[in-house]
C-alpha positions in Angstrom: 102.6 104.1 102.6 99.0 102.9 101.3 99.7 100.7 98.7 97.3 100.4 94.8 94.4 98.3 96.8 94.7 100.4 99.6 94.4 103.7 97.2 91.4 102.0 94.8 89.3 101.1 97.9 89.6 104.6 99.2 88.6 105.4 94.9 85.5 103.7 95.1 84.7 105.0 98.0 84.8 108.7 96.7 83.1 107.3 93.6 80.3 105.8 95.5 79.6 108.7 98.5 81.1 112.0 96.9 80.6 112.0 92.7 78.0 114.2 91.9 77.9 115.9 94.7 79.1 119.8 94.5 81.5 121.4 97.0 79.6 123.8 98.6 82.7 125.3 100.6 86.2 124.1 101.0 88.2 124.4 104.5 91.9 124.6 105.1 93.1 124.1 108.8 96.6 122.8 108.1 99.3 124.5 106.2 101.2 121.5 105.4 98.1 119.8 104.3 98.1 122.3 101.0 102.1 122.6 100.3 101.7 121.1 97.5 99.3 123.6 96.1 102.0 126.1 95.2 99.1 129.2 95.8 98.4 128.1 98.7 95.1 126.8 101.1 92.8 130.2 100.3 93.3 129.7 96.6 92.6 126.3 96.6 89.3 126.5 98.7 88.1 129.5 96.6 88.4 127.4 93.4 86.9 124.5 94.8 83.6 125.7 96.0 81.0 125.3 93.7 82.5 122.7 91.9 80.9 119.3 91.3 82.9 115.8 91.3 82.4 114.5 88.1 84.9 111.4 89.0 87.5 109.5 91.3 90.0 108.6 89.0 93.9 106.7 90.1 97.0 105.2 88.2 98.6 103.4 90.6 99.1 105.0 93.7 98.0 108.4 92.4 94.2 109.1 93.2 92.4 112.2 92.2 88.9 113.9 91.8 87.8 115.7 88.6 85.1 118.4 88.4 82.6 119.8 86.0 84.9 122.3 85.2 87.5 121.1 82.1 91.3 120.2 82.7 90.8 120.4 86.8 91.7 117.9 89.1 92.7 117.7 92.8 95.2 115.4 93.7 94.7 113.4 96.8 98.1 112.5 98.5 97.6 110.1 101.8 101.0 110.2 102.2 101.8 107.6 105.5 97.9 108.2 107.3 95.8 110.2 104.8 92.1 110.0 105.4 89.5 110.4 103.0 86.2 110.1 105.2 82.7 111.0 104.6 80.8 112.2 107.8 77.6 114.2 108.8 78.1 117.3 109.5 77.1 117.1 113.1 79.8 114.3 113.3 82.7 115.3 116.0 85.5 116.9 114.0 88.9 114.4 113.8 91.3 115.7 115.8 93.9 115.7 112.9 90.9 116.8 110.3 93.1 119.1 108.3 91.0 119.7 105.3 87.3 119.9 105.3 84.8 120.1 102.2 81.0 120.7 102.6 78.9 118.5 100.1 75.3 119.8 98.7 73.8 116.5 100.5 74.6 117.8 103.7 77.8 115.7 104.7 81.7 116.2 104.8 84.1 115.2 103.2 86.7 115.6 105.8 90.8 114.9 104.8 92.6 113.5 108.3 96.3 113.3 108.2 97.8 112.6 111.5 101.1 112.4 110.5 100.5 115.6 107.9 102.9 113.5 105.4 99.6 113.8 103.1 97.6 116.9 101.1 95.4 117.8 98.5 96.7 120.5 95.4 94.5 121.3 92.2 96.7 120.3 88.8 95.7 120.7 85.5 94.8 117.1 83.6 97.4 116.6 80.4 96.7 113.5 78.1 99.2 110.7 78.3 99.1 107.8 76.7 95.0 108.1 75.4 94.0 108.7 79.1 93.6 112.2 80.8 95.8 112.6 83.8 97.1 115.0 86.3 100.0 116.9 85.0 101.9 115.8 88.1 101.4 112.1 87.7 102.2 111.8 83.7 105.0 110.1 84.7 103.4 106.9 86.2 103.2 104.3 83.9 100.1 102.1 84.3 99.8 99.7 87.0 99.1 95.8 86.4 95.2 96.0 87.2 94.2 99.0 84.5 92.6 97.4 81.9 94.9 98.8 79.4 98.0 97.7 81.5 100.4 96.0 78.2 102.4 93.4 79.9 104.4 92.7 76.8 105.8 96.0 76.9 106.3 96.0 80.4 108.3 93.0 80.1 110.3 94.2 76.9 111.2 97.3 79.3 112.8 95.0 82.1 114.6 92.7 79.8 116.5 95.9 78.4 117.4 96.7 82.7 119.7 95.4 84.6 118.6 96.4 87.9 117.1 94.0 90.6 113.9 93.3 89.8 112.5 94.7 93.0 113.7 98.1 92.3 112.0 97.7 88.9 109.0 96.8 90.5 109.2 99.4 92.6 109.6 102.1 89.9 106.2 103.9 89.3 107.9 105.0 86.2 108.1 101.4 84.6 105.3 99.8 86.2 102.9 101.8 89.1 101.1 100.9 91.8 103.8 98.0 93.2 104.8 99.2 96.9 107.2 97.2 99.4 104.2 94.6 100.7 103.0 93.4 97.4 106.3 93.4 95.5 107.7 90.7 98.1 104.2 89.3 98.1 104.3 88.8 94.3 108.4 87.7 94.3 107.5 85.0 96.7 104.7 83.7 94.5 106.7 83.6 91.1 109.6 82.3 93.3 111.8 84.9 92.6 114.2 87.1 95.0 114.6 90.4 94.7 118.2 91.0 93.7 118.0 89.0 90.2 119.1 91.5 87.5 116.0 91.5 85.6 117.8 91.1 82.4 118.4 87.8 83.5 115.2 86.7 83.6 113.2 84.7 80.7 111.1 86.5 79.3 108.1 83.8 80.7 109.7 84.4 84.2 108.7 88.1 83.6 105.5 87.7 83.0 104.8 85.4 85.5 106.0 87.6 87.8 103.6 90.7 86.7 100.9 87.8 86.8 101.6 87.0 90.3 101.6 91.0 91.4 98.0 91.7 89.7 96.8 88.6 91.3 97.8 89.6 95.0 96.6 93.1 94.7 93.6 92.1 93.3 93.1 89.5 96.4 94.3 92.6 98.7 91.9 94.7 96.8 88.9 91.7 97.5 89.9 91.9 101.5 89.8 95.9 101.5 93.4 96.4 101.1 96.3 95.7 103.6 96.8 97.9 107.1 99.3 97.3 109.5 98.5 100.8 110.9 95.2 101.7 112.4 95.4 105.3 110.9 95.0 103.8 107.0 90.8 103.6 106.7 89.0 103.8 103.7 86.8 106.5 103.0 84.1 105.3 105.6 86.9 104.6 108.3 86.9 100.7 108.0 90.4 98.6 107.9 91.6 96.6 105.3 92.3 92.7 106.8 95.0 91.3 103.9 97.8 91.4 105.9 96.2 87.8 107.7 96.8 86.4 104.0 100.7 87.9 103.7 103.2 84.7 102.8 105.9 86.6 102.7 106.1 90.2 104.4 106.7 90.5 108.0 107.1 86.6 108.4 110.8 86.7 109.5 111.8 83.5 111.3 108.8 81.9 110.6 108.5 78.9 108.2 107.9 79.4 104.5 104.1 78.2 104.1 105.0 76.6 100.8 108.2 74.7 102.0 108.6 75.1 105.4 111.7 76.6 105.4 112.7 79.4 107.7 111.8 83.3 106.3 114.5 85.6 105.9 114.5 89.5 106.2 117.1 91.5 104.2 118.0 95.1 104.2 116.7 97.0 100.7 116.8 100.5 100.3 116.3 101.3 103.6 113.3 99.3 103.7 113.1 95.7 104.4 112.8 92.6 102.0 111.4 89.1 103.0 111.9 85.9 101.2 112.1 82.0 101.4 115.8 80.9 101.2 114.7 77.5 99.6 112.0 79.2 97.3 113.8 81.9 96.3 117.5 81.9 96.1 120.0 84.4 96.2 121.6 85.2 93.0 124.9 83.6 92.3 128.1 86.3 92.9 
């Protein structure tokens, strides 16, 4: 799944090519591409044409457009290959181009979903927390590069949990944005592994840790985010290249470039967790 850099380069993307453009006609060619949307594709279309992007917004992994027309957004899910591309018009079609909007400047705005994991749905934008967001995403909690991110409180939160820190980190509801890559990325950093109950970690520890994640996403985010898939592009189709900078993901048997010791890969939630035995030991018991 695209990850927060992976999501805010497809952001500013949409901010630089589609806002203030006007949807002159909306498209659907896939079902599954507007399940979400619980009135279906010929509802959706009808009340986006005519509408101008005002803005590309995100928390986290949560990206969405809003309009000139009050409390309206559509949420953009990439799910595992989403595509938000711009094109001419007279550009081939994508085979898997499941969702096409006409702009007023006389290019596309075309949605490609191979896998059809992803989809667009209009939801109406509820305040949380001072900030206006979709009413299907006010239970994200900010992620570590909005400016109003509050560590402290972040950090009070997990001292109260005992869960594994991963899992924390991977809860959009306690801090968003924080996907399988960067999570061991950020555990290697702050020399931590994944399965320490996180009320057993100093408070200092803490937020170290959250340090160490906004500083390897915003390094991802620098390099155009991380694809180990050809199908994630950003909005104009070109990779991301972080994944040559990983120091921990995907580096099983292969020595730890701060100690030299020999990577590990452990099962976690059906995923897959990587770590330094030396660097980051198991928890006791």
């Amino acid at each position: 799944m695209p990850e927060l850099p992976e999501v805010e380069v497809v952001r500013r993307g949409l901010a630089e090519h589609v806002v203030g453009r006007v949807l002159d006609r909306v498209t659907v060619k896939h079902p599954r591409s507007v399940r979400r949307h619980e009135l279906g594709g010929d509802d959706l279309a009808a009340r986006l044409a005519g509408l101008r992007v005002d803005g590309a917004q995100r928390r986290g992994k949560f990206l969405w457009l809003t309009f000139d027309e009050p409390d309206t957004s559509l949420v953009v899910h990439l799910g595992m290959s989403g595509q938000m591309l711009v094109q001419p018009a007279t550009a081939p079609l994508e085979k898997h181009a499941h969702i096409i909007a006409a702009l007023d400047d006389g290019n596309e705005l075309r949605f490609v979903d191979q896998r059809t994991f992803g989809g667009w749905m209009l939801s109406d934008l509820v305040e949380v927390d001072g900030t206006w967001v979709p009413e299907s995403a006010a239970h994200i909690a900010r992620d570590p590069l909005d400016p109003l991110f509050d560590a402290d409180k972040v950090v009070k939160t997990l001292r109260g949990k005992n869960s594994e820190i991963k899992r924390l980190l991977l809860d959009q509801t306690v801090v968003s944005g924080v996907g399988n890559i960067y999570a061991d990325e950020a555990l290697w950093r702050a020399k931590i592994h994944g399965e320490r109950p996180a009320a057993k970690l100093t408070g200092p520890a803490l937020h170290a840790l959250l340090a160490e994640t906004r500083h390897v996403m915003g390094e991802a985010l620098q390099a155009g985010g991380t694809s180990f898939d050809a199908l994630y592009v950003n909005v104009n189709g070109q990779s991301g290249y972080f994944e040559r900078s990983l120091n921990a993901y995907g580096r099983e048997d292969e020595p730890c470039r701060r100690c030299g010791a020999i990577m590990r890969r452990e099962k976690f939630m059906n995923r897959s967790s990587f770590s330094c035995p030396r660097c980051q030991p198991r928890p006791r018991g």
